[in-house]
C-alpha positions in Angstrom: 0.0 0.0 0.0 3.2 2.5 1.0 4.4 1.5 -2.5 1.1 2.6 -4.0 0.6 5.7 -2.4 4.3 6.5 -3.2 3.7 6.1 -6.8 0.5 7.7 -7.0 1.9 11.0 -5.0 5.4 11.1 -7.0 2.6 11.6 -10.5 -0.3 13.5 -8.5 1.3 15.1 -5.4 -2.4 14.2 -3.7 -1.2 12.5 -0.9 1.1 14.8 0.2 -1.2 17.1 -0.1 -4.1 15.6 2.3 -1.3 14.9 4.5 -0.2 18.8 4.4 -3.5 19.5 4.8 -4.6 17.3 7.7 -1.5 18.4 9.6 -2.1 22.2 9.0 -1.4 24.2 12.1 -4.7 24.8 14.0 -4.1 28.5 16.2 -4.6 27.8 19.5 -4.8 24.1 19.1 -8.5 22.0 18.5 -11.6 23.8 19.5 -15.2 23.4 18.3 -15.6 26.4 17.5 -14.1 25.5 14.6 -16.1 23.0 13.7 -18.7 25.1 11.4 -16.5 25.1 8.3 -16.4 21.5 8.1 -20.3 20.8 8.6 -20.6 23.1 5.7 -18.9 21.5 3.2 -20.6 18.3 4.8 -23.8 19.5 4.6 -23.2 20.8 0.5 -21.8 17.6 0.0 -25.0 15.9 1.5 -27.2 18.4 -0.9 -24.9 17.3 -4.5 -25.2 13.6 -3.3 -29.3 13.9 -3.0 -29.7 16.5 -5.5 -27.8 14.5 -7.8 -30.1 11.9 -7.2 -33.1 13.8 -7.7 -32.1 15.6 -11.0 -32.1 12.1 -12.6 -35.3 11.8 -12.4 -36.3 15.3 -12.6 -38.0 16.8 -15.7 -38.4 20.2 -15.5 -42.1 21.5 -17.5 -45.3 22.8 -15.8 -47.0 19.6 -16.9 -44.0 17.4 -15.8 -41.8 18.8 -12.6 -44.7 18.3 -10.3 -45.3 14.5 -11.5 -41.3 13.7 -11.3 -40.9 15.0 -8.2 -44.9 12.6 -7.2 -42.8 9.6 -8.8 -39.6 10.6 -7.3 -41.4 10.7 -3.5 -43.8 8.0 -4.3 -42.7 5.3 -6.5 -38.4 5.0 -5.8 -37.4 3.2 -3.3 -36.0 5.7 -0.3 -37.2 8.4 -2.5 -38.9 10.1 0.0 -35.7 10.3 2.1 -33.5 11.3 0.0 -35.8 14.4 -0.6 -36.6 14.8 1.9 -32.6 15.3 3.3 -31.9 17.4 0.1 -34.3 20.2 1.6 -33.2 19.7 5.1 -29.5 19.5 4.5 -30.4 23.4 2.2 -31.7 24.8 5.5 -29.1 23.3 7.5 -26.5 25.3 5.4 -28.3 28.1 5.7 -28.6 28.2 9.5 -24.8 26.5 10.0 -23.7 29.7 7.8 -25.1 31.5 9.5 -24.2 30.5 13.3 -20.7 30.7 11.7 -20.8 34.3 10.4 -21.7 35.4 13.8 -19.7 33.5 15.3 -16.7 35.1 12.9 -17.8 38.8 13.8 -18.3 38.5 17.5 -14.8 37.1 17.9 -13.8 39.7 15.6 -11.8 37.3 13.6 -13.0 39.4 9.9 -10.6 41.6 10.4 -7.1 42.4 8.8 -5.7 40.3 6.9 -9.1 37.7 7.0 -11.2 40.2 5.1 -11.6 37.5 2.3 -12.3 34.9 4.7 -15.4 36.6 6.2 -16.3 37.7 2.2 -16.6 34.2 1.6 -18.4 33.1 4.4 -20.9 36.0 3.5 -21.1 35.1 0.1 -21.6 31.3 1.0 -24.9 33.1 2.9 -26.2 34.5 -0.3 -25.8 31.5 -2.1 -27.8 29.3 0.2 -30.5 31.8 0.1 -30.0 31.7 -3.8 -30.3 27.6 -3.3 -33.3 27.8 -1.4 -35.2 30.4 -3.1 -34.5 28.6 -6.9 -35.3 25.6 -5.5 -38.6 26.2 -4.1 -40.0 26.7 -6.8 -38.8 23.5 -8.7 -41.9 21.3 -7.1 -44.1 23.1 -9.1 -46.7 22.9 -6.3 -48.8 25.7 -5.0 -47.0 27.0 -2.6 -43.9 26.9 -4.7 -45.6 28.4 -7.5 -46.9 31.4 -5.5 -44.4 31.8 -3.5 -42.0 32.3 -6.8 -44.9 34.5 -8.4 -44.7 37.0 -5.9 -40.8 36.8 -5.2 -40.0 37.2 -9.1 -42.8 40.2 -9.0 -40.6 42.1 -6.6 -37.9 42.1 -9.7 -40.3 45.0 -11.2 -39.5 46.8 -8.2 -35.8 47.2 -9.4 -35.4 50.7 -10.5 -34.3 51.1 -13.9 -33.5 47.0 -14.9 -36.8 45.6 -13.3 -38.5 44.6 -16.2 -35.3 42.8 -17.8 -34.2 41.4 -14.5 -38.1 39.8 -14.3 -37.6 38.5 -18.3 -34.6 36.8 -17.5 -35.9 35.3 -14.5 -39.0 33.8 -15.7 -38.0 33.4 -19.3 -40.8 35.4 -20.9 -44.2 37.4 -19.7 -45.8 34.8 -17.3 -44.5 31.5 -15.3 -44.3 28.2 -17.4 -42.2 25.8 -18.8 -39.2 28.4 -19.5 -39.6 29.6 -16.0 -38.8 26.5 -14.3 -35.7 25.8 -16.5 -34.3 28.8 -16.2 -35.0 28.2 -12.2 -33.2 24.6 -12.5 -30.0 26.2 -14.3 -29.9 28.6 -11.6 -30.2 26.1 -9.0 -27.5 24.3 -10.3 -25.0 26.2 -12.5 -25.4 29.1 -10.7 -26.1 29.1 -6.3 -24.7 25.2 -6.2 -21.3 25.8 -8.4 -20.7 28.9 -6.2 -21.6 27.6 -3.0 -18.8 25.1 -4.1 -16.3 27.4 -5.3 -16.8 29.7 -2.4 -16.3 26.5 0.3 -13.2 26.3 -1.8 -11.7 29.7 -1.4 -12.8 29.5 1.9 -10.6 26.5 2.6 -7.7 27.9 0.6 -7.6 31.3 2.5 -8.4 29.5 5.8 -5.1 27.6 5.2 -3.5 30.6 3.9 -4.3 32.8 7.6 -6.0 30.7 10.1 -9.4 30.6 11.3 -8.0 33.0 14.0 -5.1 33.8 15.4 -3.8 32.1 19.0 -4.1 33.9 21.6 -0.8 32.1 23.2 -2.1 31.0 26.0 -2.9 27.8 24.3 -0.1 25.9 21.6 -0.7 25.8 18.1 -1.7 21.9 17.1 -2.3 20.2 14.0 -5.7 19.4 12.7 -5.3 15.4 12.6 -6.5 14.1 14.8 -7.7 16.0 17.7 -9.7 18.6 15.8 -10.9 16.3 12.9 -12.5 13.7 16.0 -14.2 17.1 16.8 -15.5 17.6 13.1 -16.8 14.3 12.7 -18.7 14.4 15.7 -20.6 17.5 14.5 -21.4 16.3 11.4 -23.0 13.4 12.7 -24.6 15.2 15.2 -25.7 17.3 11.8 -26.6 13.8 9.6 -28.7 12.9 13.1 -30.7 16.0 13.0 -31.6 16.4 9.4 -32.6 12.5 9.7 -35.1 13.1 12.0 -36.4 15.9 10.5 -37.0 13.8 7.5 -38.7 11.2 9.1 -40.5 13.2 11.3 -43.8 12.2 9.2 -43.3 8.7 9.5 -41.3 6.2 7.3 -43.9 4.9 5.2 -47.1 5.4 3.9 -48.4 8.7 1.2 -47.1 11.3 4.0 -43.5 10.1 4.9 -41.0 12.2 4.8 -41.3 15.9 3.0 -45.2 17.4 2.3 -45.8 17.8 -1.9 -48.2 19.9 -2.0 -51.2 20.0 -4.8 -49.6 20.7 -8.5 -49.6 24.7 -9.6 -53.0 26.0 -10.3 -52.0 29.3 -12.2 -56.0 30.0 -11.9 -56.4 29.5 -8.4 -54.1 31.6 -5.6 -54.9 29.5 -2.2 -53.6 32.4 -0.3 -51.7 30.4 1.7 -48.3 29.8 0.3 -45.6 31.0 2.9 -41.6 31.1 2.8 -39.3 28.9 5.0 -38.4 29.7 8.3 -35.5 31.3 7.0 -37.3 34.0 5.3 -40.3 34.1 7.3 -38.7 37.5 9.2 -38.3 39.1 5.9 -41.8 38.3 4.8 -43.1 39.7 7.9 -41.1 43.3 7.5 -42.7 43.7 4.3 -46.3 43.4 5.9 -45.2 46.5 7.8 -45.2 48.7 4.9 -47.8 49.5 2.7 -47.7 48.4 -1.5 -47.1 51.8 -2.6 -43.4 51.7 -0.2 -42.9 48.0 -1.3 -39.5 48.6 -2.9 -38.3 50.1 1.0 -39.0 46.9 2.6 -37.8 43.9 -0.5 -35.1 46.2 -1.7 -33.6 48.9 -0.2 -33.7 48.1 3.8 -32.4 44.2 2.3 -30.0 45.9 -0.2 -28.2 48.5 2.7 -28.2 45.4 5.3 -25.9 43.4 2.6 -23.8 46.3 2.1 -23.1 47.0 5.5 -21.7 43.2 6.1 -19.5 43.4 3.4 -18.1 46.5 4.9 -17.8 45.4 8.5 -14.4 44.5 8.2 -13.5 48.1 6.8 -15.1 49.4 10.0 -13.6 47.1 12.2 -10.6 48.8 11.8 -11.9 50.9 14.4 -12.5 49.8 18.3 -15.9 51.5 17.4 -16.7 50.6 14.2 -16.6 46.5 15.5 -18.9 47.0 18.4 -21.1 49.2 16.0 -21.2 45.9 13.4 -21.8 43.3 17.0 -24.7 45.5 18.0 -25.7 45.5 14.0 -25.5 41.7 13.5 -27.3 41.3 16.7 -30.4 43.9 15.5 -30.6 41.9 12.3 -30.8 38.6 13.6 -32.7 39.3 16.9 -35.1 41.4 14.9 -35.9 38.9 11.9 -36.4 36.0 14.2 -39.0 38.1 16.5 -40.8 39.1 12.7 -40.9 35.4 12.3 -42.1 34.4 15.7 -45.2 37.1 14.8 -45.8 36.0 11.2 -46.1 32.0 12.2 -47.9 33.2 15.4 -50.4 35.4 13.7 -50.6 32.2 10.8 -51.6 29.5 13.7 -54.1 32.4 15.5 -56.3 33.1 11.6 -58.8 30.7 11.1 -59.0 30.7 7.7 -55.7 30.8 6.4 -55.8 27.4 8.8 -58.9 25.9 7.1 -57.7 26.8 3.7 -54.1 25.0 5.0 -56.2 22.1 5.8 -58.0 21.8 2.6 -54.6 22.5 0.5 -53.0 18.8 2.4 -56.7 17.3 1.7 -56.0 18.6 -2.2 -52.6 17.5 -2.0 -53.4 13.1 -0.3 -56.9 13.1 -3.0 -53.8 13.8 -5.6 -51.8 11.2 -4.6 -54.3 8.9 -4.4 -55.9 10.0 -7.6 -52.5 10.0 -9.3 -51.2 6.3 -7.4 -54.8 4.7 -8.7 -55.3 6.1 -12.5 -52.1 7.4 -13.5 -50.8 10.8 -14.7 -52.6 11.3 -17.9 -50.4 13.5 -20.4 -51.6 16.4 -19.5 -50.6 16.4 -16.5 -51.5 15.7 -12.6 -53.3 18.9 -12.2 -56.0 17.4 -15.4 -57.2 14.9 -12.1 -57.9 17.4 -10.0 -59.4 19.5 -12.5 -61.9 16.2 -13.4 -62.4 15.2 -9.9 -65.9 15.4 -8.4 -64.9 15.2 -4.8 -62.4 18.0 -5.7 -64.3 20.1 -7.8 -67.6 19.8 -5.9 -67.4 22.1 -3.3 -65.6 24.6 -5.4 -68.6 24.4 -8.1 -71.2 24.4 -5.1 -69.7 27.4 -3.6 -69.7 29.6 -6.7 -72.5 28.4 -8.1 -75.2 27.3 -5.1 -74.2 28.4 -1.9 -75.5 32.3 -2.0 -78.6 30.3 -1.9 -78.3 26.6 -0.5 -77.0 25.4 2.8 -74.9 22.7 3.0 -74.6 20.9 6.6 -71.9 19.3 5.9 -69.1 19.6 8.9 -66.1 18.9 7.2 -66.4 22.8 5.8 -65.4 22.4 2.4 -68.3 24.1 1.8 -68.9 28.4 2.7 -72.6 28.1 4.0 -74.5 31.1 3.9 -75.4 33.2 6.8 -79.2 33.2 5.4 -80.1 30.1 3.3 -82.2 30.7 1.4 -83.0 27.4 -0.1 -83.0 24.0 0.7 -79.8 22.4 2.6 -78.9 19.6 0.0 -76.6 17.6 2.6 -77.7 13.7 1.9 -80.2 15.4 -0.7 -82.6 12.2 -1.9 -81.1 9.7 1.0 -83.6 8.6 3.8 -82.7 10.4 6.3 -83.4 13.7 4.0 -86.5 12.7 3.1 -87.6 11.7 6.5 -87.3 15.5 7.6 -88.2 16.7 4.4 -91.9 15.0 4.5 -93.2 16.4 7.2 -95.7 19.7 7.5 -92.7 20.7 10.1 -90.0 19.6 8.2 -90.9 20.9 4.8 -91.9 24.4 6.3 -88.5 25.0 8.0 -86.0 27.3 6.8 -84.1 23.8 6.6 -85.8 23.4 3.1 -88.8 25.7 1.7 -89.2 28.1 4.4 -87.9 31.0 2.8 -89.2 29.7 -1.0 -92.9 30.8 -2.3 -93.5 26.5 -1.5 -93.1 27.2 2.4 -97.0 27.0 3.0 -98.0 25.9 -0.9 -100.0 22.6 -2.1 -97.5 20.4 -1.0 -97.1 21.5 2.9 -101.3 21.0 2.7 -100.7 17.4 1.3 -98.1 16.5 4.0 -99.9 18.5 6.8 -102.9 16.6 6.2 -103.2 13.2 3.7 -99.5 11.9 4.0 -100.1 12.3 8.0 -103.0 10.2 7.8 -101.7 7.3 6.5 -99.7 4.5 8.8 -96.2 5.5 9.8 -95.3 1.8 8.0 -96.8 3.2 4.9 -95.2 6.6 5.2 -91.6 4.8 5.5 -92.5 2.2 2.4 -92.9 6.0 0.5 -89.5 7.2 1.7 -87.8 4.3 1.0 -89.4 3.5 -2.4 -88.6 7.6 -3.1 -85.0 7.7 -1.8 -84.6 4.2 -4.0 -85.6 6.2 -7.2 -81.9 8.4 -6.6 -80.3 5.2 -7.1 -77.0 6.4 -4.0 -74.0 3.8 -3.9 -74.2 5.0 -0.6 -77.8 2.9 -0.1 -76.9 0.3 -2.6 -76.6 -2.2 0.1 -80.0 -1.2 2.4 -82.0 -1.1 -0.8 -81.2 -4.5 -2.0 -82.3 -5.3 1.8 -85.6 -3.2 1.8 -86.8 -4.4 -1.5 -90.4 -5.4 -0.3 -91.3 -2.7 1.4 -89.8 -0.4 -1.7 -91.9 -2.2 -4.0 -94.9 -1.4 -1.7 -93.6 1.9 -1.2 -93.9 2.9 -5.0 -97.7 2.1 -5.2 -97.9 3.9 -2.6 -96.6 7.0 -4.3 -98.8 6.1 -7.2 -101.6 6.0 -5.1 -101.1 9.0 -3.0 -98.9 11.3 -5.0 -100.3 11.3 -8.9 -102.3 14.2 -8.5 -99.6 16.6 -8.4 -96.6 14.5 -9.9 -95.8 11.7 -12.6 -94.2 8.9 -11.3 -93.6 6.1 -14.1 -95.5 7.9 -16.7 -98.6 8.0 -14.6 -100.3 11.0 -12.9 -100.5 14.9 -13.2 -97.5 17.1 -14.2 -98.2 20.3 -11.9 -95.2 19.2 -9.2 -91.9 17.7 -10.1 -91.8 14.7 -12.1 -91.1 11.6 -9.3 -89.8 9.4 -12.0 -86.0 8.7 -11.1 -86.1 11.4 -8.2 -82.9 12.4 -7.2 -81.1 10.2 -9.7 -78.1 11.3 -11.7 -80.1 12.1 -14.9 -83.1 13.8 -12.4 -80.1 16.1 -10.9 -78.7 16.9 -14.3 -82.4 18.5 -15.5 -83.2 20.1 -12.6 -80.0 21.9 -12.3 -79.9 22.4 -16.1 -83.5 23.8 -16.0 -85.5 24.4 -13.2 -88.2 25.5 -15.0 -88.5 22.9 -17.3 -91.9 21.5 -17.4 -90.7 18.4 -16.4 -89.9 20.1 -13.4 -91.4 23.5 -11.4 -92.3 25.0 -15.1 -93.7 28.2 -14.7 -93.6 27.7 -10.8 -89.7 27.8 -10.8 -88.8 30.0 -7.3 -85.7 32.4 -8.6 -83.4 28.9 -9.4 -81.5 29.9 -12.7 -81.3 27.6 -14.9 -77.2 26.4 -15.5 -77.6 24.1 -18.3 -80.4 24.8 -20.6 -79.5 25.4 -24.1 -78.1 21.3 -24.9 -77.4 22.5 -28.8 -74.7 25.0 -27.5 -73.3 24.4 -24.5 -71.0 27.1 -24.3 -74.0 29.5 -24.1 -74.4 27.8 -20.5 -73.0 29.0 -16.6 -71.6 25.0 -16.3 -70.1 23.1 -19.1 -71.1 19.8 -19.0 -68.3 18.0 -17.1 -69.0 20.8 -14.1 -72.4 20.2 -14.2 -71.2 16.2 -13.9 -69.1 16.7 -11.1 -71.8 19.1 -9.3 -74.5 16.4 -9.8 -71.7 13.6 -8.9 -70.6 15.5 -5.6 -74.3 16.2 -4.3 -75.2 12.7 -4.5 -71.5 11.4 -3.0 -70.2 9.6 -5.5 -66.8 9.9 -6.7 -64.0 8.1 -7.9 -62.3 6.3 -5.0 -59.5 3.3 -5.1 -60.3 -0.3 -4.3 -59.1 -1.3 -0.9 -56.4 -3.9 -1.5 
């Protein structure tokens, strides 16, 4: 082995060169306050080793870097872990350059002749922060994407090279495809090579003037082995830390290690996307000013803060000049982490930005699933959201229904309306509906028609006096025989169970109900037509046409009609796939994967 190394060092000069280097003179002998150099270059190492991973099976696009990532996490093996410690390790450079640039000015150990030494450190800073900010944005998810919509907005705020600084950033007028490889190049060949070549320079000027200089009270000793038993230790302590972050979800299952978030929805701002920690404090000094002093807070109080470090070891020349850049460093650090402490403490107090949280990780384990069962069609992951009836539901019944129509469902997906004015459609056609529904009490309430022009009409006289003269056995047969007419999954099973008693049921109706409604081509048409009540096909007239004489006709209380004209569709408020997943939603019926 000698004879190896002998030959390999008399054509490299490598050997001798690690040995030189791990027998460097450390001032003042091993400390662990020197330790932060070395967990940076571990934790960069740890971030090309993961990223590296990750960029093989990475495909920048707006319809594709969402679903690589999904596969990426989802489908290869420890794939979730390895992201999960490329984002970890980021923040962990971040804060580890930052304990160390600190660390480098309260010990005053910037000054003469390390000015280069602190420069590099500070650049290393500014590089992470480039890292991190490129790289949020390379999910593609929505807090990614609105995150980088607003950060690459505050580009315009540039004065004179705004506009071309926000071009060159996102690659044309608006976020796409171009943004997110122009993102990618700067993740990489930009903040990654010059993190690296900045560790580099670090290590060559390090070697070149010492950390610091001994204070002789201690001998000078070399780094092997005493300090380097000392660097090892932190970076395990570092590897321990960012692995349990990263399995801080669990090891297994849809949520384990790092949350992916829904893919981009260019059309639909959740209002919730926030930075890291690490630029939580910035986001909060901005909420301090108004839009019309924007450029103070993103770049002139960020720009001047930047400008003073660099110059701190200029001013350090003076006795005054380095407690005035302590007492700086300390304002600047103290101050952002108390900005942060109030933006995530005003975050947990808001209610809403909580509920709409809440329905971003529901979005974000119905796309999984979605996505894990069917497949990501071409056009991308965000086409199964788009078609999704238990996703697009609420959404539709919110713009569309809910100024009008409660919905007492408690999982609030749905904004119910102070005053309904209509019907609550929660469980609309099931038994238990129609049990409360067929009563004088029931029908009157403002639960259903008691604020319509029905509330005391023909039908609250029928249930008020004939229906409650007939058996309570015979009223149930109706109910049941009525609710089987919707033909729910959800009752597939008790129907098949009840079918007696539905069978009785619908004579019943015949007998009792045909002077106001059809049922089965018998009876009067002045109510509803009973045939298929609540069915899909029953839900996709009404809604399309209230007033169509199969249903109120000229009765028809104020509902629009959505989907009238079937010769041109785009002359209706819902095309006919929103009016599918509308009718699909009320009636709780959506796609859902088979339990293996």
């Amino acid at each position: 082995m000698k004879a190896l190394l002998r030959w390999i060092d008399e054509r490299t000069g490598f050997p001798s060169a690690v040995s030189a280097w791990l027998h460097r003179p450390m001032p003042g002998g091993p400390a662990w306050r020197f330790v932060w150099p070395t967990t940076i270059a571990f934790t960069f190492v740890a971030q090309l080793a993961t990223g590296l991973a990750m960029w093989m099976y990475y495909s920048a696009g707006s319809q594709s870097s969402w679903e690589s990532v999904y596969y990426f996490q989802h489908h290869i093996q420890a794939g979730w872990l390895l992201r999960a410690m490329h984002f970890y390790t980021a923040q962990a450079t971040l804060m580890l350059v930052g304990i160390y640039l600190v660390q480098t000015i309260f010990r005053g150990t910037y000054r003469a002749p390390r000015e280069f030494l602190f420069w590099t450190v500070l650049l290393m800073g500014l590089a992470t922060v480039g890292l991190n900010l490129t790289g949020d944005l390379l999910t593609w998810d929505q807090n990614g994407y609105w995150a980088g919509h607003v950060r690459t907005g505050f580009l315009f705020l540039t004065p004179g090279v705004g506009e071309w600084l926000y071009k060159l950033a996102v690659g044309g007028a608006e976020f796409g495809s171009l943004t997110l490889t122009r993102f990618l190049a700067l993740h990489i060949g930009a903040c990654c090579v010059g993190l690296g070549v900045l560790i580099g320079l670090h290590a060559r000027f390090a070697w070149r003037h010492g950390l610091e200089s001994s204070n002789g009270n201690r001998p000078d000793a070399a780094y092997w082995p005493r300090q380097a038993a000392r660097d090892a230790v932190a970076c395990t302590v570092v590897l321990a830390a960012i692995l349990v972050l990263s399995a801080r979800n669990g090891t297994s299952g849809p949520h384990a290690g790092l949350e992916l978030g829904p893919p981009a929805n260019a059309a639909e701002d959740p209002g919730t996307a926030r930075p890291e920690w690490s630029f939580r404090g910035l986001y909060q000094f901005r909420e301090l000013f108004p839009s019309s002093l924007e450029i103070v807070p993103i770049v002139a109080v960020p720009g001047l803060t930047v400008l003073i470090f660099f110059l701190m070891p200029l001013l350090a020349k003076s006795r005054m000049g380095h407690r005035f850049n302590r007492a700086f460093t300390a304002f600047v650090f103290v101050g952002l982490g108390m900005l942060a402490w109030k933006s995530f403490s005003a975050d947990a107090k808001n209610e809403r930005f909580q509920a709409d949280r809440a329905a971003g990780r529901v979005q974000a384990d119905r796309i999984v699933e979605l996505a894990t069962a069917q497949g990501i069609p071409p056009s991308g992951a965000l086409t199964l959201l788009r078609e999704d009836a238990k996703t697009q539901g609420p959404k539709l019944f919110n713009q569309h229904c809910a100024a009008c129509h409660d919905f007492s469902d408690p999982s609030g997906a749905v904004h119910r309306p102070e005053s309904p004015s209509a019907s609550d459609l929660h469980g609309f056609a099931g038994r238990a509906w129609l049990t409360e529904f067929l009563t004088a009490k029931g029908i009157s309430s403002p639960k259903f028609f008691g604020h319509t022009k029905f509330k005391q009409g023909e039908m609250y006289g029928f249930l008020k006096d004939s229906f409650a003269e007939l058996e309570a056995k015979e009223r149930e047969q109706i109910i049941l025989a009525l609710s089987h007419e919707a033909k729910l999954k959800s009752q597939r099973d008790i129907d098949a169970q009840s079918s007696a008693d539905i069978e009785a049921g619908t004579k019943l109706i015949g007998e009792n109900c045909n002077s106001c409604h059809k049922f089965h081509g018998e009876g009067t048409a002045s109510g509803p037509d009973l045939t298929g009540y609540g069915s899909r096909a029953w839900l996709h007239g009404i809604i399309g046409d209230p007033a169509h004489k199969q249903f109120y006709g000229k009765h028809n209380d104020r509902m629009p009609a959505y989907a009238a004209s079937v010769a041109n569709p785009a002359n209706n408020i819902l095309s006919p796939k929103e009016l599918e997943m509308l009718v699909d939603w009320l009636r709780g019926e959506w796609f859902e994967p088979v339990e293996k």
